[in-house]
LUMDREN-421894 format. One record per atom (N, C-alpha, C): residue in three letters; atom name; residue number from 1; x, y, z. Coordinates in steps of 0.2 Angstrom, whole numbers, plus 5000, padded with zeros to 4 digits. Layout:
% residues N
+--------+-------+-----+------+-------+------+
: residu : atome : num : east : north :   up :
+--------+-------+-----+------+-------+------+
:    ALA :    CA : NUM :    X :     Y :    Z :
...
+--------+-------+-----+------+-------+------+
//
This chain:
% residues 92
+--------+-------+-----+------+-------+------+
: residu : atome : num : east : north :   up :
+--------+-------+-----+------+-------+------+
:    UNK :     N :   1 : 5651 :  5454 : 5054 :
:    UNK :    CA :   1 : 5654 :  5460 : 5055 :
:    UNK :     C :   1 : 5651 :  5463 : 5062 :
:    UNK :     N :   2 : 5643 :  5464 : 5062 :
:    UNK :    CA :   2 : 5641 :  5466 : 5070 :
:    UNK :     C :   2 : 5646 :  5464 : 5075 :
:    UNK :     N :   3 : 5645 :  5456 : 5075 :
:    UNK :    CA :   3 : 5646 :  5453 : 5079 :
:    UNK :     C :   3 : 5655 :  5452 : 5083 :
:    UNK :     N :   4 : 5659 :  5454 : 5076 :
:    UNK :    CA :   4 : 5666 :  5455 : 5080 :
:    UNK :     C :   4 : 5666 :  5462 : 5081 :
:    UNK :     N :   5 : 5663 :  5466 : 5080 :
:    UNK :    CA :   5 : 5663 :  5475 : 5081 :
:    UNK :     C :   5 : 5660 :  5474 : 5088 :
:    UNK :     N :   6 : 5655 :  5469 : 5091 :
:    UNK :    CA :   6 : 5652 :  5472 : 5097 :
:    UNK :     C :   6 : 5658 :  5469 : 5102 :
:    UNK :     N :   7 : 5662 :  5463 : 5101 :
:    UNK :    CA :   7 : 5666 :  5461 : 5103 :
:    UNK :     C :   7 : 5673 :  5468 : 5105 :
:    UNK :     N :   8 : 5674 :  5469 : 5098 :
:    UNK :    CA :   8 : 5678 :  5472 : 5098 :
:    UNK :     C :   8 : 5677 :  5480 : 5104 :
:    UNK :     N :   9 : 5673 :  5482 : 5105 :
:    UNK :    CA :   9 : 5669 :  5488 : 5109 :
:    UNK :     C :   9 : 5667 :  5485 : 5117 :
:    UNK :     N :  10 : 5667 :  5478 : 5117 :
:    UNK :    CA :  10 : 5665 :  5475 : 5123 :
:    UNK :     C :  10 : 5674 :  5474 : 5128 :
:    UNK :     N :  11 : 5680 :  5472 : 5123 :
:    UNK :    CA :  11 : 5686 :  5471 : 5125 :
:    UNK :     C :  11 : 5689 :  5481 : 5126 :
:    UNK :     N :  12 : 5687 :  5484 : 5123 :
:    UNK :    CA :  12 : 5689 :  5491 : 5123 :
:    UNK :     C :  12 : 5684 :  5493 : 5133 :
:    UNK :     N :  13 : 5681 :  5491 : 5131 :
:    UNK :    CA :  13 : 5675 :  5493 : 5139 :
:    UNK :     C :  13 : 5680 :  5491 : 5145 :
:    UNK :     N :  14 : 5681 :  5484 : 5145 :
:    UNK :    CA :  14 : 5686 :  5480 : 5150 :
:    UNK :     C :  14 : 5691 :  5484 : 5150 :
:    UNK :     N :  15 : 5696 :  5485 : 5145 :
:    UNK :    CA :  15 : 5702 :  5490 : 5145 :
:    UNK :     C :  15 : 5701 :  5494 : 5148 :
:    UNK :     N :  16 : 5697 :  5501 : 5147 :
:    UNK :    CA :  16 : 5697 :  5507 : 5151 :
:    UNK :     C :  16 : 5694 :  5506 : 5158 :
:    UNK :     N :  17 : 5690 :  5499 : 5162 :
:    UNK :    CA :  17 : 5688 :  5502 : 5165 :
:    UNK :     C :  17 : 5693 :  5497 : 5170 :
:    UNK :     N :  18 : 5697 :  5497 : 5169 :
:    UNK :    CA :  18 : 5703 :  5492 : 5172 :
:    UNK :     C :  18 : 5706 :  5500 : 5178 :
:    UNK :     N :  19 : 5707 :  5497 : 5182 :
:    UNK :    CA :  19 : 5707 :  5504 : 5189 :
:    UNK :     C :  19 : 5714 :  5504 : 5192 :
:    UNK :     N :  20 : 5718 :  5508 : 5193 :
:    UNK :    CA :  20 : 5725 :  5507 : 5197 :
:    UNK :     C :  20 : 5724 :  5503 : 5202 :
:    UNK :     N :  21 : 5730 :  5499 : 5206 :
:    UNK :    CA :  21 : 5727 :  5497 : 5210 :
:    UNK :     C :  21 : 5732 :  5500 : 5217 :
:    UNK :     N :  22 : 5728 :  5503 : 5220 :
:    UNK :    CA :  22 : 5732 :  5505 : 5226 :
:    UNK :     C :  22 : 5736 :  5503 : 5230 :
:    UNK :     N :  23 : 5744 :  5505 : 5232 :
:    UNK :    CA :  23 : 5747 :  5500 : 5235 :
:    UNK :     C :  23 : 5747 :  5502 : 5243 :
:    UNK :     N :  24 : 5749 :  5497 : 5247 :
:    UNK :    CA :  24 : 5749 :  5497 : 5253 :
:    UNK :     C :  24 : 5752 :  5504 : 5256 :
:    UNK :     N :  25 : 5760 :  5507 : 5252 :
:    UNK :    CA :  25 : 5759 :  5512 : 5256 :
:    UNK :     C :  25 : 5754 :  5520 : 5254 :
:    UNK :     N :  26 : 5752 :  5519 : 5246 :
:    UNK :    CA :  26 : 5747 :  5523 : 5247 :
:    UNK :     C :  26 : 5740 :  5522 : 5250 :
:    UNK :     N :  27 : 5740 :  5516 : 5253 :
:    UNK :    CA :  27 : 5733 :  5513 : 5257 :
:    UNK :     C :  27 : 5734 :  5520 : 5264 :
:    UNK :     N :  28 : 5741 :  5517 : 5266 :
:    UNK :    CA :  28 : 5746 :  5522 : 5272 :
:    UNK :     C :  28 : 5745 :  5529 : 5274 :
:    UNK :     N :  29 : 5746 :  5532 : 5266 :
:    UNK :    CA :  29 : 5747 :  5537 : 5267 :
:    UNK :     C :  29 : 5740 :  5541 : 5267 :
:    UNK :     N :  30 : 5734 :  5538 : 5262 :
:    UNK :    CA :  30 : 5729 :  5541 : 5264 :
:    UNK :     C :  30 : 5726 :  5540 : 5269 :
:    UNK :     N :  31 : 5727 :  5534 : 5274 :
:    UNK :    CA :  31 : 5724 :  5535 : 5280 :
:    UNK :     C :  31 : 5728 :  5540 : 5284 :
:    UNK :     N :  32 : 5732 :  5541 : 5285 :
:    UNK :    CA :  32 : 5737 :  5546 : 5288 :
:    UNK :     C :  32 : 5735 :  5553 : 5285 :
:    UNK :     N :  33 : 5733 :  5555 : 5280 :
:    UNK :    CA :  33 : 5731 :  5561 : 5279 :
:    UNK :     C :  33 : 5721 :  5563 : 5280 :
:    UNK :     N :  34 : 5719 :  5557 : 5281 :
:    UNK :    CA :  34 : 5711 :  5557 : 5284 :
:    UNK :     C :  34 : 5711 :  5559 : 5293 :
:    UNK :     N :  35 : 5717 :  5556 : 5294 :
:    UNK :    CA :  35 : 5717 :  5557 : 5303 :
:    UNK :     C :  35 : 5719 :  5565 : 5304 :
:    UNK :     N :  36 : 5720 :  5568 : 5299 :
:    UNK :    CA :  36 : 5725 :  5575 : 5301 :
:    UNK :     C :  36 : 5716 :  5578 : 5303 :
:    UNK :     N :  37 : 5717 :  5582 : 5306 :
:    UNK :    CA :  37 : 5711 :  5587 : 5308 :
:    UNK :     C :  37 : 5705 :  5589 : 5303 :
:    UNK :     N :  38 : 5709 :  5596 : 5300 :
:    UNK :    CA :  38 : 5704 :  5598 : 5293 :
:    UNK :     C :  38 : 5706 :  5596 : 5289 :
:    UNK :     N :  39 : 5712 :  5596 : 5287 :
:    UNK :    CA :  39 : 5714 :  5593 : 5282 :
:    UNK :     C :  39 : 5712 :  5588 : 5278 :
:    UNK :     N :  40 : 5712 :  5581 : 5284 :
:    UNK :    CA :  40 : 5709 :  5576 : 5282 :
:    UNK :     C :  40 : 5702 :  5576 : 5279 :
:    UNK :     N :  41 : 5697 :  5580 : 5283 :
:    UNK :    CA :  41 : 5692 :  5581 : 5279 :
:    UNK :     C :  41 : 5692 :  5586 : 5274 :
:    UNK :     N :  42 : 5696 :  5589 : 5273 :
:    UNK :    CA :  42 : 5696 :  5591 : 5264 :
:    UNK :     C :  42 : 5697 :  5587 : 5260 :
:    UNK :     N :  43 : 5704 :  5582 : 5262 :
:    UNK :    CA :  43 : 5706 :  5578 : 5256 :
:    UNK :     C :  43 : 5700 :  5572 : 5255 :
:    UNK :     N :  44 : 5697 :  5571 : 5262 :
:    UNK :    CA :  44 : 5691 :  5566 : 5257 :
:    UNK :     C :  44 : 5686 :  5568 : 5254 :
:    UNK :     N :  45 : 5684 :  5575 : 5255 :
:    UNK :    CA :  45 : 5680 :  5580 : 5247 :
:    UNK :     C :  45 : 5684 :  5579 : 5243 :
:    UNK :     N :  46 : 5689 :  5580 : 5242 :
:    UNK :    CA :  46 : 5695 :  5581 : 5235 :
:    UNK :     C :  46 : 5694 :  5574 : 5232 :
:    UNK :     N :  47 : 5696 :  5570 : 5236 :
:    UNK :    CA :  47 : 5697 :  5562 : 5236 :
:    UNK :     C :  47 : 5690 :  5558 : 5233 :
:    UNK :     N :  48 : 5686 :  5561 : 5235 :
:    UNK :    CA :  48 : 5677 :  5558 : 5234 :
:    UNK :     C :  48 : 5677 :  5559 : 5229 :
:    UNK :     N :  49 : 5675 :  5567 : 5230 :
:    UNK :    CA :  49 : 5672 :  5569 : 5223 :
:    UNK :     C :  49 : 5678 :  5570 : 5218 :
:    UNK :     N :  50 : 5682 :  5570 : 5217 :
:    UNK :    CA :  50 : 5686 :  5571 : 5214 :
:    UNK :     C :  50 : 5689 :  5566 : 5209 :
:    UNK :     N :  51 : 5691 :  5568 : 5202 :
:    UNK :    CA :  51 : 5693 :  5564 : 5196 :
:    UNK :     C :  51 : 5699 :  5558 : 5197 :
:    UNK :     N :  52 : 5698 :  5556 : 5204 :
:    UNK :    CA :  52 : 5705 :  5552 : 5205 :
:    UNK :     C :  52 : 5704 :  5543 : 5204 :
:    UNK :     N :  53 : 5707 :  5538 : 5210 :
:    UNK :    CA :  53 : 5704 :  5532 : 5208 :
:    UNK :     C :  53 : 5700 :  5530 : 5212 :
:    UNK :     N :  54 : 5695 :  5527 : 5209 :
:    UNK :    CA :  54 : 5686 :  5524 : 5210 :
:    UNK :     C :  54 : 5687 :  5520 : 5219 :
:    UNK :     N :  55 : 5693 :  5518 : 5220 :
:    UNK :    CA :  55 : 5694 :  5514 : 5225 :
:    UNK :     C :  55 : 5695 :  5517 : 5230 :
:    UNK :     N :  56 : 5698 :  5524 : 5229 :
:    UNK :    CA :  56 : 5699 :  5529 : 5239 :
:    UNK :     C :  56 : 5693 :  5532 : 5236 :
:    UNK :     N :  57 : 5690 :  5534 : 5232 :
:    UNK :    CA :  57 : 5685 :  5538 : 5229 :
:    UNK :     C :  57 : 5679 :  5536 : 5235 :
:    UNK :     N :  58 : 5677 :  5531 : 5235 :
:    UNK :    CA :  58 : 5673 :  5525 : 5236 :
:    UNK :     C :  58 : 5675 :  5525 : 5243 :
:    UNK :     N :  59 : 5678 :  5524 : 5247 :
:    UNK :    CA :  59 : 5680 :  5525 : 5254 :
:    UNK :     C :  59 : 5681 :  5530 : 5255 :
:    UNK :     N :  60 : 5681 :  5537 : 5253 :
:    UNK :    CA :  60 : 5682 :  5543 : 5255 :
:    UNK :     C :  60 : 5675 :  5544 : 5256 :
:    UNK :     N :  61 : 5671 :  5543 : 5251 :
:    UNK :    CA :  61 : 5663 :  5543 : 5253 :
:    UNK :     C :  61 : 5659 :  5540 : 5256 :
:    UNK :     N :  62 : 5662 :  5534 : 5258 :
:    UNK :    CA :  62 : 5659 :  5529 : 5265 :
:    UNK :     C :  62 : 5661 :  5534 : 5270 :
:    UNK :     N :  63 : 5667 :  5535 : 5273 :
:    UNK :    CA :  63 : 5669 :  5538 : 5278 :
:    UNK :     C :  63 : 5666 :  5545 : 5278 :
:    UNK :     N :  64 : 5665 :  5548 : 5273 :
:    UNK :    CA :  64 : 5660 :  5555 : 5275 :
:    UNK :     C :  64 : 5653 :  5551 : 5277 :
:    UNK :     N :  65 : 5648 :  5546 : 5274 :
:    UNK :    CA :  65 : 5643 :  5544 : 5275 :
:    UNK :     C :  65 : 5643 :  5544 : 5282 :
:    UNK :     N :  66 : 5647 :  5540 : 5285 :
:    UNK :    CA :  66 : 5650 :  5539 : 5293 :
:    UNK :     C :  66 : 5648 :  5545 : 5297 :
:    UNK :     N :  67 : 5652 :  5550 : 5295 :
:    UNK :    CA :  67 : 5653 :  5554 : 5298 :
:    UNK :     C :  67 : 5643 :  5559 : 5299 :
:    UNK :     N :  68 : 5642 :  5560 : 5293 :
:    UNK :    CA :  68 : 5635 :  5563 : 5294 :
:    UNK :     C :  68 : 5630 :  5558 : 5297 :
:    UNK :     N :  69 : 5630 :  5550 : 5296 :
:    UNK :    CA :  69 : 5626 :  5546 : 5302 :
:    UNK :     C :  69 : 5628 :  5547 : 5310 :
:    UNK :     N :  70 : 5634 :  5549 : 5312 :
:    UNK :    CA :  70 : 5636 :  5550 : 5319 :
:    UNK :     C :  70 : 5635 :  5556 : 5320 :
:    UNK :     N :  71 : 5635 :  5560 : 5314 :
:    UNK :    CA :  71 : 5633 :  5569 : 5317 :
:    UNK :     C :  71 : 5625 :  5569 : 5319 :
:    UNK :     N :  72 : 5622 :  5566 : 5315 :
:    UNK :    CA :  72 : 5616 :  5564 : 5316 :
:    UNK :     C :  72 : 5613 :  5563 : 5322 :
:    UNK :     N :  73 : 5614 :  5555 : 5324 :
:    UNK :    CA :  73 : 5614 :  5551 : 5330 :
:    UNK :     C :  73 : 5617 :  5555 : 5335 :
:    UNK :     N :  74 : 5622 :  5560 : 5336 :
:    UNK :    CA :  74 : 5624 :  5563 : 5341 :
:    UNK :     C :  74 : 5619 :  5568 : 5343 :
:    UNK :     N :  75 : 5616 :  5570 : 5338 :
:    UNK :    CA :  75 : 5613 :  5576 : 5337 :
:    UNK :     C :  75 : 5605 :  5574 : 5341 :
:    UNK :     N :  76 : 5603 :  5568 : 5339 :
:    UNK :    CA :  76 : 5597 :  5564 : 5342 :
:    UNK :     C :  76 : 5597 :  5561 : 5349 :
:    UNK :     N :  77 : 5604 :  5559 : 5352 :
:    UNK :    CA :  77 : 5606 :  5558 : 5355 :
:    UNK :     C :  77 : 5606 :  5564 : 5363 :
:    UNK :     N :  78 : 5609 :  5568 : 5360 :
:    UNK :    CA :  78 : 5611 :  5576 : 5364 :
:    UNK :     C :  78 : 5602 :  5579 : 5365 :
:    UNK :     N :  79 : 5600 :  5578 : 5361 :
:    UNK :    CA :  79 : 5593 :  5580 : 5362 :
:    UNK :     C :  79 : 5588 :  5577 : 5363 :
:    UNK :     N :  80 : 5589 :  5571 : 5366 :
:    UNK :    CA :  80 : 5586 :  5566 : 5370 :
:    UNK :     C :  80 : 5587 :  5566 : 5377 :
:    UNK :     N :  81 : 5593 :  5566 : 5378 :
:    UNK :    CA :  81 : 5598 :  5567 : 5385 :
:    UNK :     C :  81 : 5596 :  5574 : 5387 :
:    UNK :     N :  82 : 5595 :  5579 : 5383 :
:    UNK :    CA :  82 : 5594 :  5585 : 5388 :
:    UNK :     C :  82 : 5586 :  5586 : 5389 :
:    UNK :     N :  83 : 5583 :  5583 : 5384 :
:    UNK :    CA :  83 : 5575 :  5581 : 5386 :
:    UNK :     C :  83 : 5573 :  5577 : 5392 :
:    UNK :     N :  84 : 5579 :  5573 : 5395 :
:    UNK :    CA :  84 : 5577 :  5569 : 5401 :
:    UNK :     C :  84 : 5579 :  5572 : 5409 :
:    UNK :     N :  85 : 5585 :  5576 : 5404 :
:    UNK :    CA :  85 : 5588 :  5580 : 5411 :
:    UNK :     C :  85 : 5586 :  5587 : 5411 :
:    UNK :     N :  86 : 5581 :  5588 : 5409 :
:    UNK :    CA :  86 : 5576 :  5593 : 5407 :
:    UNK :     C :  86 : 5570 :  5591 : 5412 :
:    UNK :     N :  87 : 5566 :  5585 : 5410 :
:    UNK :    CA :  87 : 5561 :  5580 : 5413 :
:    UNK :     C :  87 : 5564 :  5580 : 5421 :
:    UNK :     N :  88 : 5568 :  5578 : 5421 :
:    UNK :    CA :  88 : 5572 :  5574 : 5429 :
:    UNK :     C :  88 : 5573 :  5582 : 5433 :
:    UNK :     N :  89 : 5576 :  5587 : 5430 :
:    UNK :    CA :  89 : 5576 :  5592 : 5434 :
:    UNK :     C :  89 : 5570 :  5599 : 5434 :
:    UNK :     N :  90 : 5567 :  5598 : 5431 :
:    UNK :    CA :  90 : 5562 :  5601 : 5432 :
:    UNK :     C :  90 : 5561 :  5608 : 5430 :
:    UNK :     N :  91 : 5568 :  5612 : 5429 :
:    UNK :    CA :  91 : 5569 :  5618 : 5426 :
:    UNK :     C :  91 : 5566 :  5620 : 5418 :
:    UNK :     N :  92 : 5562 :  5617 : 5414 :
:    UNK :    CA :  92 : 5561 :  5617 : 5407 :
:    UNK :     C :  92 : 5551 :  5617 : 5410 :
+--------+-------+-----+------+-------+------+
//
């Protein structure tokens, strides 16, 4: 009895976690609405964190990751550049 009950709860797991699968033009259309200015970055808050499918979920998230590693690196970078052009011109 355990043993077709754990069965039975282990076929139940599978089924729910079974995910829409996104088609090519809603692949289209969310990269098209990522490119919009602000917009785009709302909809990949919305799209991230939001109760939708696991799979733009997941790539909404990567592409903010992206985004805070180059805001970063720009950040380090700009502030490197003007520590040298600081050093070279002698005004600081």
């Amino acid at each position: 009895m355990n043993q077709y009950q754990y069965q039975s709860d282990q076929g139940n797991v599978q089924a729910t976690a079974r995910e829409e699968v996104l088609s090519v033009g809603q692949w289209l259309l969310t990269t098209f609405v990522i490119v919009i200015p602000l917009i785009g970055l709302i909809m990949m808050f919305v799209w991230g964190f939001g109760a939708g499918n696991k799979s733009r979920a997941n790539f909404c998230k990567a592409i903010l990751l992206w985004y805070v590693i180059i805001i970063v690196a720009s950040i380090m970078f700009g502030t490197l550049l003007l520590g040298a052009l600081a050093s070279l011109s002698g005004a600081f």
